[in-house]
DRENLUMLO-847892 format. One record per atom (N, C-alpha, C): residue number from 1; atom name; x, y, z. Coordinates in steps of 0.1 Angstrom, whole numbers. Layout:
resi:name:u:v:w
NUM:CA:X:Y:Z
...
This chain:
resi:name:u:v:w
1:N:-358:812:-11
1:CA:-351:825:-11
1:C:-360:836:-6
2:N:-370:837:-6
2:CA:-384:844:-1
2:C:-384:845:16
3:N:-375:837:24
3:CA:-375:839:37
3:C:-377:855:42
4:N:-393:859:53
4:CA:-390:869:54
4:C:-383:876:66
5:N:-376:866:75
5:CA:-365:876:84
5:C:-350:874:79
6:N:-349:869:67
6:CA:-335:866:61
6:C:-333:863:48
7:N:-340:870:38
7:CA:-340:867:26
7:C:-330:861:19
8:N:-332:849:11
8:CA:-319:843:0
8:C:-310:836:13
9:N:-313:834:18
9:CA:-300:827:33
9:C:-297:813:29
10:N:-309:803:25
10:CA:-306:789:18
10:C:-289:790:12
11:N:-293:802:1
11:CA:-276:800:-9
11:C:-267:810:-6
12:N:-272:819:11
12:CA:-257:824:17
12:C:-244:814:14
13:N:-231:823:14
13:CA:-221:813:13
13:C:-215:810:26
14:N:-209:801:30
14:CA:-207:795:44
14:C:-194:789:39
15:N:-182:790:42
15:CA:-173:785:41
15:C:-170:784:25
16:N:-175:785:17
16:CA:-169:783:2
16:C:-176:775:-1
17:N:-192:768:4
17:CA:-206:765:1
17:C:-214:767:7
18:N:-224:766:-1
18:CA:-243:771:0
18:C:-244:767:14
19:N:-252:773:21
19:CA:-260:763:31
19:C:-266:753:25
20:N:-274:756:13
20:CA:-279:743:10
20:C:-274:734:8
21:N:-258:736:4
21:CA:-251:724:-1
21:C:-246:720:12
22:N:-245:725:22
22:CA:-239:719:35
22:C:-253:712:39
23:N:-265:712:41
23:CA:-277:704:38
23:C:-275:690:34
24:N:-275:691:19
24:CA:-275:682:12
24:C:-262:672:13
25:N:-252:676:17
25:CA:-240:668:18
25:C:-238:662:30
26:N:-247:667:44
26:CA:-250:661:53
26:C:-259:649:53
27:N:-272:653:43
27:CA:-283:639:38
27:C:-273:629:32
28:N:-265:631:26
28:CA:-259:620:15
28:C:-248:614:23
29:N:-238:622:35
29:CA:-230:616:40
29:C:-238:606:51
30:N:-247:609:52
30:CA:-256:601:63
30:C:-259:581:59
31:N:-255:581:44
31:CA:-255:571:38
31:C:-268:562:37
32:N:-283:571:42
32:CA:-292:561:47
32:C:-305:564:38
33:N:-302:571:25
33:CA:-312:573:15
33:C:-313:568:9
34:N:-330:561:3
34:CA:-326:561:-15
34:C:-325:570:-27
35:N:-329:583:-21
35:CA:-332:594:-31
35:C:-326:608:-23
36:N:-325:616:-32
36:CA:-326:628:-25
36:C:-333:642:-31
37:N:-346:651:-31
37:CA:-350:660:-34
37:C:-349:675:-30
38:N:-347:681:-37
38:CA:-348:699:-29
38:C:-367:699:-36
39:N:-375:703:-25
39:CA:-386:707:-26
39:C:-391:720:-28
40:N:-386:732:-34
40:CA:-385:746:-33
40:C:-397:754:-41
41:N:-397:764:-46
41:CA:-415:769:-48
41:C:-414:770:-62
42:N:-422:770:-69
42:CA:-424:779:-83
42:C:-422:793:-85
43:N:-418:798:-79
43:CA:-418:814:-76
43:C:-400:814:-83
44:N:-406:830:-93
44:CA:-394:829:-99
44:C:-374:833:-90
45:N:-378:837:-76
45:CA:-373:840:-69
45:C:-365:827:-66
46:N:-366:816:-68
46:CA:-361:802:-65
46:C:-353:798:-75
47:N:-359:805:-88
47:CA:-352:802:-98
47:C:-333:796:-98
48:N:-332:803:-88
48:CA:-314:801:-83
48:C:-311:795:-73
49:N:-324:788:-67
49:CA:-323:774:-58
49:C:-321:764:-67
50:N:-333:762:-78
50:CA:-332:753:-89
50:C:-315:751:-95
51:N:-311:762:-100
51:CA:-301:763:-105
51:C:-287:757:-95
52:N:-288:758:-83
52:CA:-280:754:-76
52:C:-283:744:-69
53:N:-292:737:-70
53:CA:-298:719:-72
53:C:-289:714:-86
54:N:-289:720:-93
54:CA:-284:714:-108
54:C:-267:713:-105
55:N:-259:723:-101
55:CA:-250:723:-96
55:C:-240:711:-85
56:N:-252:709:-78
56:CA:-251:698:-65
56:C:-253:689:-73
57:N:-261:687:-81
57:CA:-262:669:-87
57:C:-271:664:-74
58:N:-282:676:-72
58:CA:-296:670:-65
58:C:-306:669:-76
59:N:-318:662:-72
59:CA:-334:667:-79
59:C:-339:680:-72
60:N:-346:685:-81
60:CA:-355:699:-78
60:C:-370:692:-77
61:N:-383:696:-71
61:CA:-395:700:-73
61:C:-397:709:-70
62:N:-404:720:-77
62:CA:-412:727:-74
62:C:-427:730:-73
63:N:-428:733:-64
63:CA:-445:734:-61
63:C:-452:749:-53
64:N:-462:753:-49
64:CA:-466:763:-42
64:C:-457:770:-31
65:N:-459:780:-31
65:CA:-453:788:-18
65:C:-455:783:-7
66:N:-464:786:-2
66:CA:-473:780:13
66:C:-473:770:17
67:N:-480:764:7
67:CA:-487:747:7
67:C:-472:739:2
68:N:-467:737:13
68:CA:-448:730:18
68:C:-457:717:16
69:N:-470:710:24
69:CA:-473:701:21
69:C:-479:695:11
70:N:-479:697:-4
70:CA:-482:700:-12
70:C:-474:696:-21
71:N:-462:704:-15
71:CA:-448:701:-26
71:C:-443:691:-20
72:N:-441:690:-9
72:CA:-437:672:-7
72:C:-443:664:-11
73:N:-459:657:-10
73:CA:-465:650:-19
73:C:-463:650:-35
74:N:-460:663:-38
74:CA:-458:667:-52
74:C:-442:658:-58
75:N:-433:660:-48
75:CA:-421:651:-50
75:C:-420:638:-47
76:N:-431:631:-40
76:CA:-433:622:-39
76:C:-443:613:-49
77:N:-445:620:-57
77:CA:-453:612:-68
77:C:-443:608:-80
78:N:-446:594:-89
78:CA:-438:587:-92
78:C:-427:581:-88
79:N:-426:581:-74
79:CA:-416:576:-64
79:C:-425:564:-61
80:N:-413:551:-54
80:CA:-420:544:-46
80:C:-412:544:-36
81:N:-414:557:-28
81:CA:-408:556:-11
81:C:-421:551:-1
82:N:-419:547:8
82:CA:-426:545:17
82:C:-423:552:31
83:N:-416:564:31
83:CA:-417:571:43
83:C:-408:582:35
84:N:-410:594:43
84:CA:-403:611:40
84:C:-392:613:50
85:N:-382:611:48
85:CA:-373:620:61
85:C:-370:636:55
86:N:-375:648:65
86:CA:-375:659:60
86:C:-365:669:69
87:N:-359:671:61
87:CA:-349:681:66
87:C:-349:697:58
88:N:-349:709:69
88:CA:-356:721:64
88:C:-337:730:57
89:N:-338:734:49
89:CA:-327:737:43
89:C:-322:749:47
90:N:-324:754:60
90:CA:-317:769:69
90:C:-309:761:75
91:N:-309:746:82
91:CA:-299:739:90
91:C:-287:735:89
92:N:-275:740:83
92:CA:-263:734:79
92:C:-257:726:86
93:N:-259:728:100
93:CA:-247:722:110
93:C:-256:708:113
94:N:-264:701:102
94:CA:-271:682:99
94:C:-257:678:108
95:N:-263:669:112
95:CA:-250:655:116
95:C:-254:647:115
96:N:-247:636:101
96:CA:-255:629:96
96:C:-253:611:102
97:N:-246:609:118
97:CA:-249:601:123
97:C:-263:606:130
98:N:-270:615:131
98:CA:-281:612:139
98:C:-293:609:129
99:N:-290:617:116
99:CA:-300:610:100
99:C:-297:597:101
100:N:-288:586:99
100:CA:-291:575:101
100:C:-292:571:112
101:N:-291:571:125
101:CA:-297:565:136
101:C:-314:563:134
102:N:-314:580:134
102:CA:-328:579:129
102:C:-336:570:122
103:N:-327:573:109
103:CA:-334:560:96
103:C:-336:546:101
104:N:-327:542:109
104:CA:-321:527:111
104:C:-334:527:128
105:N:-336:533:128
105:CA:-348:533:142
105:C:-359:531:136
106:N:-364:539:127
106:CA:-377:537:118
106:C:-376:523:113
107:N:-369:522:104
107:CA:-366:511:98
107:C:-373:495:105
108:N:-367:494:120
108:CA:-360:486:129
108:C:-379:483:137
109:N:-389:493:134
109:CA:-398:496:141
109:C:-411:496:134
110:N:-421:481:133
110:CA:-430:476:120
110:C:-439:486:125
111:N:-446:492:115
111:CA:-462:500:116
111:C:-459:511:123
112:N:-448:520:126
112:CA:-443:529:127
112:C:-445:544:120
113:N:-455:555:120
113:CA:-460:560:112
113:C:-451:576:111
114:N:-445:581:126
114:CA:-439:592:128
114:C:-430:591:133
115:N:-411:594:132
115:CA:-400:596:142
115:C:-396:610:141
116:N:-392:612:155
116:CA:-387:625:153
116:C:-379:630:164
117:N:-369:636:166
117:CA:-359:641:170
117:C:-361:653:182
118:N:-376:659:175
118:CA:-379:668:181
118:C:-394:673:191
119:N:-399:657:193
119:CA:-414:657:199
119:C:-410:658:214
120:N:-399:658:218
120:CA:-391:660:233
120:C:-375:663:232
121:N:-375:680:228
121:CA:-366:682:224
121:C:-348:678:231
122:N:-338:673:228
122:CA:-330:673:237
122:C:-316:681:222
123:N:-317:677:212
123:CA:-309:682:207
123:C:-311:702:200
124:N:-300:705:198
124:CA:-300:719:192
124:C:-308:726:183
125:N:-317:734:186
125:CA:-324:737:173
125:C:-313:736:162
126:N:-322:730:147
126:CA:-309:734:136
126:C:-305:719:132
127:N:-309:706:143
127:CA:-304:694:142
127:C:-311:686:143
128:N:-324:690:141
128:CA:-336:676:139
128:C:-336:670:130
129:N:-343:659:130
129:CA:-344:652:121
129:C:-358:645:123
130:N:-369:645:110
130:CA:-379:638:115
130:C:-381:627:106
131:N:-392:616:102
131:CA:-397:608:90
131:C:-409:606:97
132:N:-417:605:82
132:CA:-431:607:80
132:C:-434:592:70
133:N:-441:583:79
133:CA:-447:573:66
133:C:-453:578:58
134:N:-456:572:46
134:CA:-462:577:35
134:C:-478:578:33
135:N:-483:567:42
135:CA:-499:567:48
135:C:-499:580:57
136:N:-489:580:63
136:CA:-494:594:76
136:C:-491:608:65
137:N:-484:608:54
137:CA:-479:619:49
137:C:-491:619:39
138:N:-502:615:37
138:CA:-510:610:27
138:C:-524:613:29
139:N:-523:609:48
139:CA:-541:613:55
139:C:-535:633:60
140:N:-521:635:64
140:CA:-520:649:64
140:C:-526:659:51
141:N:-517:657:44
141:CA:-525:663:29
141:C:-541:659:26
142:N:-548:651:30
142:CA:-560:655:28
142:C:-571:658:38
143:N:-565:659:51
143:CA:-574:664:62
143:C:-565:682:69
144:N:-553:679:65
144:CA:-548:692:72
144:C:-549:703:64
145:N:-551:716:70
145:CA:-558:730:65
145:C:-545:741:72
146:N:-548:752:70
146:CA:-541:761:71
146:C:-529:758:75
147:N:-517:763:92
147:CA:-503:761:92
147:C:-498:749:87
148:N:-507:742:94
148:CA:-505:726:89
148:C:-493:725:78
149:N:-502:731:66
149:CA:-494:729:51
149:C:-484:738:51
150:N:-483:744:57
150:CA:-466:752:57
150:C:-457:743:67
151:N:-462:732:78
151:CA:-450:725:86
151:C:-450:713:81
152:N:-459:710:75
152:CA:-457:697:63
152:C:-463:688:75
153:N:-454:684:84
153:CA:-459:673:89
153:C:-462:675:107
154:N:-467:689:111
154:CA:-472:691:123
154:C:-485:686:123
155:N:-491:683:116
155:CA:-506:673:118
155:C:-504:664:123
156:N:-493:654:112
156:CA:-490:640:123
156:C:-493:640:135
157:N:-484:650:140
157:CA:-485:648:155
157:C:-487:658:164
158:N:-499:665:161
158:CA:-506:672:161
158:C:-520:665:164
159:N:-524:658:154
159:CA:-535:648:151
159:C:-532:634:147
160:N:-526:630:154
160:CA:-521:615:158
160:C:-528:602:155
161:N:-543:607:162
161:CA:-556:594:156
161:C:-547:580:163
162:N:-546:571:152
162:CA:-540:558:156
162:C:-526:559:152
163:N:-519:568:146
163:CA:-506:566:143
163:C:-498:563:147
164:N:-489:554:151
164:CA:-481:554:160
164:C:-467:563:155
165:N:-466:569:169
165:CA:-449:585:169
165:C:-439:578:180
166:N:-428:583:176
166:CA:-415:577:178
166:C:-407:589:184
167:N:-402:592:197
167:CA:-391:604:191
167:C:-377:599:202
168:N:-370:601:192
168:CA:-355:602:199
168:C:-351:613:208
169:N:-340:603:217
169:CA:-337:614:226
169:C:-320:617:230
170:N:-314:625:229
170:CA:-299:626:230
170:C:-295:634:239
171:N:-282:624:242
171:CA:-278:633:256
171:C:-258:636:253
172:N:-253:646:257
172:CA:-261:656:267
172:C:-269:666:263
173:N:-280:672:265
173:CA:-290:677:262
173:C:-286:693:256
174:N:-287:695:243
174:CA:-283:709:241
174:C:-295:717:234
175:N:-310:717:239
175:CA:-317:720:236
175:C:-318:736:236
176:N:-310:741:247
176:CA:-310:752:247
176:C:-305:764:236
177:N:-291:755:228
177:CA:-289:760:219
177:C:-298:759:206
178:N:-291:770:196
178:CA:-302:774:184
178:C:-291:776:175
179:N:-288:768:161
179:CA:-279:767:149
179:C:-287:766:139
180:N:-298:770:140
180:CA:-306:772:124
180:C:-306:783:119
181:N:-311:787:113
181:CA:-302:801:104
181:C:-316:808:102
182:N:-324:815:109
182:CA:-330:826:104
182:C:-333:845:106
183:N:-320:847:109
183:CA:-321:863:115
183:C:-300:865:111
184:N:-297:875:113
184:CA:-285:878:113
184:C:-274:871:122
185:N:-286:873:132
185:CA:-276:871:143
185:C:-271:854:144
186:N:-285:848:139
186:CA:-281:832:139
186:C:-268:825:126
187:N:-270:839:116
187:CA:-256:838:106
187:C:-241:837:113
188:N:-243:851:125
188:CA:-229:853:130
188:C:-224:843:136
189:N:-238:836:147
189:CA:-232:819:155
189:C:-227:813:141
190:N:-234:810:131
190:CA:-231:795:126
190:C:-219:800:116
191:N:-216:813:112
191:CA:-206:817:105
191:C:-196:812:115
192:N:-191:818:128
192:CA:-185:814:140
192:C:-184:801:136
193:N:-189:786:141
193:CA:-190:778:141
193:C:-180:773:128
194:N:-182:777:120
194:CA:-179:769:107
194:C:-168:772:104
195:N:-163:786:105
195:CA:-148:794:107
195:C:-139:783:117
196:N:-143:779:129
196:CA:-136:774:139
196:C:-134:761:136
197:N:-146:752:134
197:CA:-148:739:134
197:C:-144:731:116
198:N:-145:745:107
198:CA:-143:736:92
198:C:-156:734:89
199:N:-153:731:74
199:CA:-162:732:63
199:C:-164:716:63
200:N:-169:710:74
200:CA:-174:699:73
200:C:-187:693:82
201:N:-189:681:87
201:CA:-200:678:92
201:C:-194:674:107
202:N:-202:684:117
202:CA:-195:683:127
202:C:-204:672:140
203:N:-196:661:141
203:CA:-207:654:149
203:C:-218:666:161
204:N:-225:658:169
204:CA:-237:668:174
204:C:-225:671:190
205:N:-224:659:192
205:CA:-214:659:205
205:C:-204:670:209
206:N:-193:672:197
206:CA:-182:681:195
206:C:-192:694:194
207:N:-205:692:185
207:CA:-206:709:181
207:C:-210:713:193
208:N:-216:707:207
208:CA:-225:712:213
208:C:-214:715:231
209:N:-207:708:228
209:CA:-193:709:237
209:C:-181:723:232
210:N:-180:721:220
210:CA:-177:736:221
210:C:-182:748:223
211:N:-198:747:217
211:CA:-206:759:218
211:C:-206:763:234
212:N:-203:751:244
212:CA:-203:755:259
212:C:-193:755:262
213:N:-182:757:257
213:CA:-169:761:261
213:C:-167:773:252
214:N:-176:780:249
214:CA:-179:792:241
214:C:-187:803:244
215:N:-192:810:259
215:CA:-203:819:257
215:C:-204:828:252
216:N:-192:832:244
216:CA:-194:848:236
216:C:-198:838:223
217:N:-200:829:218
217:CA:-203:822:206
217:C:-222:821:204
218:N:-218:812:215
218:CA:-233:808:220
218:C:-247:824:223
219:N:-240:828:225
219:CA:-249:841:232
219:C:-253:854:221
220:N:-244:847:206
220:CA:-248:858:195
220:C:-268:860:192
221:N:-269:847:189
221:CA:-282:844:188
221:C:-294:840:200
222:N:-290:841:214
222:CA:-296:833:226
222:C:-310:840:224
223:N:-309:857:223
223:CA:-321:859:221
223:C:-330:859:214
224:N:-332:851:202
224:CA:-339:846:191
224:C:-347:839:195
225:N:-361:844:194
225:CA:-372:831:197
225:C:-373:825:187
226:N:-377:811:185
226:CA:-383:806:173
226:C:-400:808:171
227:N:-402:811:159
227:CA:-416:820:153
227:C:-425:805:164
228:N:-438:805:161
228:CA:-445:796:169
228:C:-449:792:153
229:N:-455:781:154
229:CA:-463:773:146
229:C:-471:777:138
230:N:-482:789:145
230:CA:-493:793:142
230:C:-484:802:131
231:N:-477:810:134
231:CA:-469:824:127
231:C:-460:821:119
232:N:-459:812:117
232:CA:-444:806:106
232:C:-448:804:90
């Protein structure tokens, strides 16, 4: 809720649900979990994240503000997962055939430590998807220092060592677009979007084919940089 170029935007309403719940209902229609957690902060400002985890019939952790890497591991304890697929909760427009491609790629691929959607971008900001083994999620938290712990898993692959990284690639390539939700303007695209398309999960294909048969759509947010790494 603390976002500071869009405060509270997680539990904007979007069609008659949260973004988060459009999140979350993307992870679960994806059918390729065994769990599912909202990771959100201790800060009493979240308090209404929590509360609307309870609502969803998600789990909550909470952990630090900053240190995102922290609270992952933190949700990860008393679990026996052996890898993290992490999805950032500004992204409603998930399509949750490319969450299980994804999964079923990792899966499919022994000693496999990093996959990700976005180490050679071809799809839309807003629609990645990454997984993190639990050894690579394990040597990050105790060698990575500053942004690191806010991207959770930019060390991975960042600082690679022996790990072996994975990344998918999809075509046709709509990299250029941007459907993640952090400024006003990226509300007005994905409000657009969701008005037009429905309060559902819209494959990547259809969303990225209309958005180009759309330039007054596409061009609400074109000028929106994404923050850099260092600054986020």
């Amino acid at each position: 809720m603390g976002s500071t170029r869009l405060p509270g935007k997680v539990l904007r309403d979007l069609e008659g649900r949260s973004v988060l719940g459009w999140v979350v209902r993307a992870a679960r229609e994806a059918g390729a979990l065994d769990d599912l957690v909202v990771a959100t902060t201790s800060e009493p400002g979240d308090d209404a994240v929590a509360a609307e985890c309870g609502r969803l019939g998600v789990a909550c952790h909470r952990g630090p503000v900053d240190d995102v890497l922290t609270r992952f591991v933190g949700a990860l304890e008393g679990r026996r997962w052996d890898a993290v697929m992490r999805f950032t909760a500004d992204c409603p427009m998930l399509d949750p055939a490319v969450i299980r491609e994804a999964a079923l790629v990792f899966r499919a691929v022994p000693g496999l430590d990093y996959l990700s959607t976005s180490l050679a971008r071809t799809l839309p900001r807003g629609l990645d998807v990454e997984i993190a083994g639990r050894a690579a999620l394990a040597r990050a938290h105790e060698e990575a220092t500053g942004f690191h712990r806010t991207h959770v898993t930019s060390y991975i692959y960042e600082h690679p060592g022996d790990a072996r990284l994975l990344g998918l690639a999809y075509r046709p390539a709509g990299d250029d677009l941007r459907v993640t939700l952090d400024t006003e303007d990226d509300w007005r695209l994905i409000s657009a979007v969701a008005a037009e398309l429905g309060d559902r999960c819209v494959p990547v294909r259809t969303l990225v084919s209309w958005l180009r048969e759309r330039p007054d759509v596409r061009g609400l947010n074109a000028h929106v940089r994404q923050k850099a790494l260092q600054d986020a």
